[in-house]
C-alpha positions in Angstrom: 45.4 -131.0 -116.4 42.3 -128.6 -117.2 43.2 -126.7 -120.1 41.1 -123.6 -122.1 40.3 -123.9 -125.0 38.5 -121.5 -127.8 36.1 -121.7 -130.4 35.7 -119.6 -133.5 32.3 -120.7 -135.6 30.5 -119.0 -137.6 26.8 -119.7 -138.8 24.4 -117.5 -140.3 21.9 -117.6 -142.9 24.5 -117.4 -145.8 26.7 -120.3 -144.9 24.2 -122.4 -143.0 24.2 -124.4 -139.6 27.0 -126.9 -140.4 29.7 -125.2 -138.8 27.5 -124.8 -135.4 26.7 -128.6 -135.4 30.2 -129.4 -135.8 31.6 -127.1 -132.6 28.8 -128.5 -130.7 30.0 -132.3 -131.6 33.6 -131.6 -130.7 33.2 -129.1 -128.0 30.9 -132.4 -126.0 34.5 -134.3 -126.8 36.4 -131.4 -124.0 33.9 -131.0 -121.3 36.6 -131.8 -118.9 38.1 -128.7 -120.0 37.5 -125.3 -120.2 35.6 -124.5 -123.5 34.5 -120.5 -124.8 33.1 -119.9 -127.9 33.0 -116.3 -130.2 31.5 -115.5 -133.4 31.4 -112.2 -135.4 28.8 -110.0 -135.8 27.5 -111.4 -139.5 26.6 -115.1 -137.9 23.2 -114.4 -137.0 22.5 -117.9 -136.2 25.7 -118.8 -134.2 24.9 -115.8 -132.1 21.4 -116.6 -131.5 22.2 -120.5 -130.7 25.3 -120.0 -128.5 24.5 -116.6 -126.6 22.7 -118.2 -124.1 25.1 -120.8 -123.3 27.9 -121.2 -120.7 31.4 -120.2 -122.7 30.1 -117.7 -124.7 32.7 -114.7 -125.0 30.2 -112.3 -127.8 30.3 -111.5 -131.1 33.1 -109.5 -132.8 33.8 -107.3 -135.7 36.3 -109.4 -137.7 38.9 -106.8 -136.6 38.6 -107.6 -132.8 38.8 -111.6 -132.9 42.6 -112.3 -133.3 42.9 -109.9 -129.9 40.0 -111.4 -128.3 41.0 -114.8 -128.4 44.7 -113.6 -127.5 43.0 -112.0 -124.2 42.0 -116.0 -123.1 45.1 -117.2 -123.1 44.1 -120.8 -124.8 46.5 -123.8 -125.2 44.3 -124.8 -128.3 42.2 -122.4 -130.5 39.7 -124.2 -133.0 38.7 -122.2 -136.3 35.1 -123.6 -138.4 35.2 -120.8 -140.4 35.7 -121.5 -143.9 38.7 -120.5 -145.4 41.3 -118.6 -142.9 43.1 -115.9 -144.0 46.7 -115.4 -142.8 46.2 -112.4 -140.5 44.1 -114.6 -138.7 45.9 -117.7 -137.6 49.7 -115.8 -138.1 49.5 -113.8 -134.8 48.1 -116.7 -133.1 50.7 -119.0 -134.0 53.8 -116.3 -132.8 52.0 -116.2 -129.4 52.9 -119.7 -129.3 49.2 -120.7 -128.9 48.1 -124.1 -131.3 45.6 -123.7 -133.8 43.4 -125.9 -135.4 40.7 -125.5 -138.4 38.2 -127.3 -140.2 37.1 -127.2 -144.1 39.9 -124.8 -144.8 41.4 -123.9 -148.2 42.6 -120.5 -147.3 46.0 -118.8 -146.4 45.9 -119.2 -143.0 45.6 -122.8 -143.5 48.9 -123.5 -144.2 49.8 -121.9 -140.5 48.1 -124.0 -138.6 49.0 -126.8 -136.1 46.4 -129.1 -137.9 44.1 -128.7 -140.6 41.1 -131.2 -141.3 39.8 -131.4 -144.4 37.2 -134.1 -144.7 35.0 -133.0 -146.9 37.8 -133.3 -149.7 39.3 -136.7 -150.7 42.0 -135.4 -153.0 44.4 -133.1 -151.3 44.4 -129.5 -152.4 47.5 -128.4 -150.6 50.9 -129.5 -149.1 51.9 -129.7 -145.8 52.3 -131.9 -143.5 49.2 -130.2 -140.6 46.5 -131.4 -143.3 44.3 -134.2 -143.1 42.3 -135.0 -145.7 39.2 -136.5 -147.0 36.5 -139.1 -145.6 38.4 -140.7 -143.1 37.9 -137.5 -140.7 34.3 -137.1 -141.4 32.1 -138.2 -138.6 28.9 -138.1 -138.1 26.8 -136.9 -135.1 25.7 -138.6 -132.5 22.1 -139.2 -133.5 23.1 -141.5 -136.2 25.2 -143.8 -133.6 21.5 -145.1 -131.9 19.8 -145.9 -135.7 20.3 -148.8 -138.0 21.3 -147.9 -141.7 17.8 -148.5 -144.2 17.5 -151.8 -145.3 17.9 -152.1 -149.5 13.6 -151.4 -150.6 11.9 -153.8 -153.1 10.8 -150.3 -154.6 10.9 -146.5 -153.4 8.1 -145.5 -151.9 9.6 -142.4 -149.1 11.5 -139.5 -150.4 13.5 -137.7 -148.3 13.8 -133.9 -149.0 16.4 -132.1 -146.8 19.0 -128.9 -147.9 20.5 -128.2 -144.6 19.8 -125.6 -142.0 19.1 -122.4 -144.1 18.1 -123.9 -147.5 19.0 -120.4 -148.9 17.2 -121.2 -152.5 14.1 -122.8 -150.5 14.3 -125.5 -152.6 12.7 -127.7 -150.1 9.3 -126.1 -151.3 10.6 -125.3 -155.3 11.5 -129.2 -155.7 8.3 -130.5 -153.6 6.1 -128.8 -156.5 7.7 -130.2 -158.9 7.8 -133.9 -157.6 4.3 -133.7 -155.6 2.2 -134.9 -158.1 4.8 -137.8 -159.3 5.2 -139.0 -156.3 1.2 -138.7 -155.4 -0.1 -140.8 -158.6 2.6 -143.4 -157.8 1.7 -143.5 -153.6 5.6 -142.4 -152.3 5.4 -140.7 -149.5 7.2 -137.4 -149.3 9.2 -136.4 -146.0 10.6 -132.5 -145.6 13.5 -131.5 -143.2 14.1 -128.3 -142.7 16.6 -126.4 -139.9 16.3 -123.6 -137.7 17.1 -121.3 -140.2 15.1 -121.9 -142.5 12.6 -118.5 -142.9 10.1 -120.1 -145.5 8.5 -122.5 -143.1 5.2 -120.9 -143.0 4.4 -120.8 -146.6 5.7 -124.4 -146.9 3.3 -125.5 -144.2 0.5 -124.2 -146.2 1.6 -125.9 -149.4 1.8 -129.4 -147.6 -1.3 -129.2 -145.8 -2.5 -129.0 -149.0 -0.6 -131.7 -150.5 -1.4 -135.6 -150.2 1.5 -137.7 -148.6 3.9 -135.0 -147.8 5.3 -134.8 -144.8 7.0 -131.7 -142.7 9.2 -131.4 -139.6 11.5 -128.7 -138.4 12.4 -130.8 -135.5 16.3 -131.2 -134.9 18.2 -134.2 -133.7 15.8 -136.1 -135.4 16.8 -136.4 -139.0 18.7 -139.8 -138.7 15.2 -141.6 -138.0 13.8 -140.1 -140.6 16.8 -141.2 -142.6 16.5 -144.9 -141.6 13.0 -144.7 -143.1 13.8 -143.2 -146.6 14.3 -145.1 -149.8 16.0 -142.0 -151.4 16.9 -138.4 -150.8 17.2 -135.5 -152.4 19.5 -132.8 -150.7 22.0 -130.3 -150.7 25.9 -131.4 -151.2 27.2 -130.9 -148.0 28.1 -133.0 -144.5 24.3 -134.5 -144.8 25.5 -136.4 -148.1 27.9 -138.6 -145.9 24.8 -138.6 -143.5 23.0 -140.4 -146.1 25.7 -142.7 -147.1 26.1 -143.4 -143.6 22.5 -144.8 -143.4 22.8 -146.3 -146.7 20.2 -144.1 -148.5 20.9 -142.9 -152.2 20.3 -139.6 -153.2 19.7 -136.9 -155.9 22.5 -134.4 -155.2 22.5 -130.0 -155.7 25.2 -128.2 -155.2 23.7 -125.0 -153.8 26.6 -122.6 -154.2 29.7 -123.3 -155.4 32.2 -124.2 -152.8 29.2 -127.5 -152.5 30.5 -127.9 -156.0 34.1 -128.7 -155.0 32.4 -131.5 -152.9 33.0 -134.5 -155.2 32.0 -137.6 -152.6 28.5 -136.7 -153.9 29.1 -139.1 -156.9 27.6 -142.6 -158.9 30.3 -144.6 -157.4 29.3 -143.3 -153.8 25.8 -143.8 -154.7 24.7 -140.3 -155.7 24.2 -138.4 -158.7 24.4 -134.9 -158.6 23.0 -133.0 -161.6 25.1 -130.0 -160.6 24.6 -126.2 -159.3 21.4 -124.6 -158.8 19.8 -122.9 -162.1 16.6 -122.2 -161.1 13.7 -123.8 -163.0 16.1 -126.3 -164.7 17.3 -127.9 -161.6 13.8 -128.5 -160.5 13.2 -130.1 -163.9 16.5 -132.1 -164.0 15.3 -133.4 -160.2 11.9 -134.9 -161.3 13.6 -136.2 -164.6 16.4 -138.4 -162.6 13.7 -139.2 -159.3 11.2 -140.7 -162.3 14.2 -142.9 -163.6 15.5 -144.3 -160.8 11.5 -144.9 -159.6 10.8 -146.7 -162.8 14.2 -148.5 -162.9 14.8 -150.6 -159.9 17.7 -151.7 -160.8 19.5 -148.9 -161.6 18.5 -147.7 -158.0 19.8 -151.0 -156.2 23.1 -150.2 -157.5 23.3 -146.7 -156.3 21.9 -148.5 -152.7 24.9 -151.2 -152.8 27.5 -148.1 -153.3 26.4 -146.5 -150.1 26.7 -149.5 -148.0 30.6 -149.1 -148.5 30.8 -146.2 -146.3 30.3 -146.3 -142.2 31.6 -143.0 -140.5 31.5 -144.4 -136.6 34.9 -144.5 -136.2 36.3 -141.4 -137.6 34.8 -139.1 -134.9 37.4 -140.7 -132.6 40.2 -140.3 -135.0 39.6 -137.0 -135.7 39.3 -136.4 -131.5 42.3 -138.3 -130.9 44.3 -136.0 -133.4 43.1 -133.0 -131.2 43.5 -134.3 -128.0 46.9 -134.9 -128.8 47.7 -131.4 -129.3 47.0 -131.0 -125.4 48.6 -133.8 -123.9 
């Protein structure tokens, strides 16, 4: 039986474009149902990706969400929002209507029919509707069709990549620190950047005027970049399993703090993260660990084994299954 089901996301250019990607991935897992999708007015970049799509209900003050998604009528409702808040998922819950949420710490959480929390391997909270840790992270479908990076004799293609937004454009702050590095020693230098990033212009300039560097905004693309990198240096959110996934180490920065409460991004994962932004030091601390692991070899090939522990293929269908159980 057909059944209607809601989206709340939100995306903008504080929080980034993870939360988008991720309704997109699981909306494609109900297309033989009916899917809508809302936002509130703050999630610049949810509005502007979904408005022109089939499903999309509008943006909302935060006041008028709870009664808007009452007004569908769903037999599941599906929160990417961050941390819920009780008067949120509450009413939804005594209308008898089933609620899920994603990367959720918040009071609401612990009203939900399921929460998934796979960005956290030790569970925060109790209940029985959480799900924790890797197991439920999946990866999208770009990195099903790409083979995982074969272990390099020696690194010669950095990956830079901080998500969607890069809110600290460290994409350009860490490129002039490691530009000249990486130029005297011939590794190639390969940028990422999302659609929300607002700095791309002035980035442009600086690698047209740089030697081996490398720029796309393209999306859907970054797993073949990924399959081509020796080692990355990135932000600590989903694309760290991303690069475990394709077996590629990384330099990790936490670029707020809820990325600091993201702990997969460590040496035993194949990662080392030298902690929350500080601008100037970070930069410093990123050339000082990329030189190391360049001039030791070895201390790189362990950080390459550690990643080849970790394939996320299957857990996209686990984490659908749990969902789709919900309407059966």
């Amino acid at each position: 039986m057909r059944k209607r089901i809601v989206f709340r996301m939100i995306g903008s250019h504080d929080v980034g474009m993870g939360h988008i990607y991720r309704t997109m991935s699981v909306a494609d897992e109900f297309k033989e149902h009916e899917v809508f999708f809302l936002s509130d007015h703050g999630s610049d970049l949810a509005i502007s990706y979904y408005s022109g799509m089939p499903g999309w209900l509008g943006a909302f003050s935060e006041s008028e969400i709870v009664s808007q998604i009452v007004s569908c009528k769903p037999d599941l409702v599906i929160f990417d929002v961050l941390d819920t808040d009780e008067s949120q998922i509450a009413p939804l819950r005594e209308k008898g209507f089933m609620v899920v949420s994603f990367e959720d710490l918040g009071s609401g959480s612990t009203h939900t029919t399921l929460t998934i929390n796979e960005l956290f391997d030790v569970p925060e909270l109790e209940g029985e509707n959480y799900r924790w840790g890797k197991e439920f992270f999946f990866v999208r479908d770009e990195f099903l069709v790409v083979s995982p990076r074969e272990k390099p004799k020696k690194i010669e293609n950095v990956l830079l990549t901080f998500g969607g937004v890069d809110q600290h454009n460290l994409s350009q702050k860490v490129l002039l620190q490691i530009r000249n590095f990486c130029s005297e020693r011939g590794i190639q230098v390969h940028i990422v950047t999302g659609p929300g990033y607002r700095e791309g212009e002035s980035l442009s300039g600086i690698v047209n005027e740089s030697t081996g560097v490398h720029l796309t905004h393209a999306t859907g693309v970054i797993s073949r970049i990924m399959a081509e990198a020796d080692l990355a240096i990135s932000s600590n959110g989903r694309t760290v399993y991303e690069l475990a996934h394709m077996n590629v180490p990384g330099i990790v920065i936490d670029q707020h703090a809820r990325e600091g409460t993201h702990h997969f991004a460590s040496p035993e994962n194949g990662f080392i993260n030298i902690g929350l932004y500080n601008p100037g030091e970070t930069e410093s601390s990123a050339l000082r660990v990329l030189s190391g692991l360049v001039t030791d070899i070895r201390k790189y090939g362990e950080l390459y084994d550690r990643t080849k522990r970790h394939k996320f293929t299957k857990a996209k269908s686990r984490t659908i299954r749990e969902l789709k159980s919900l309407l059966d």
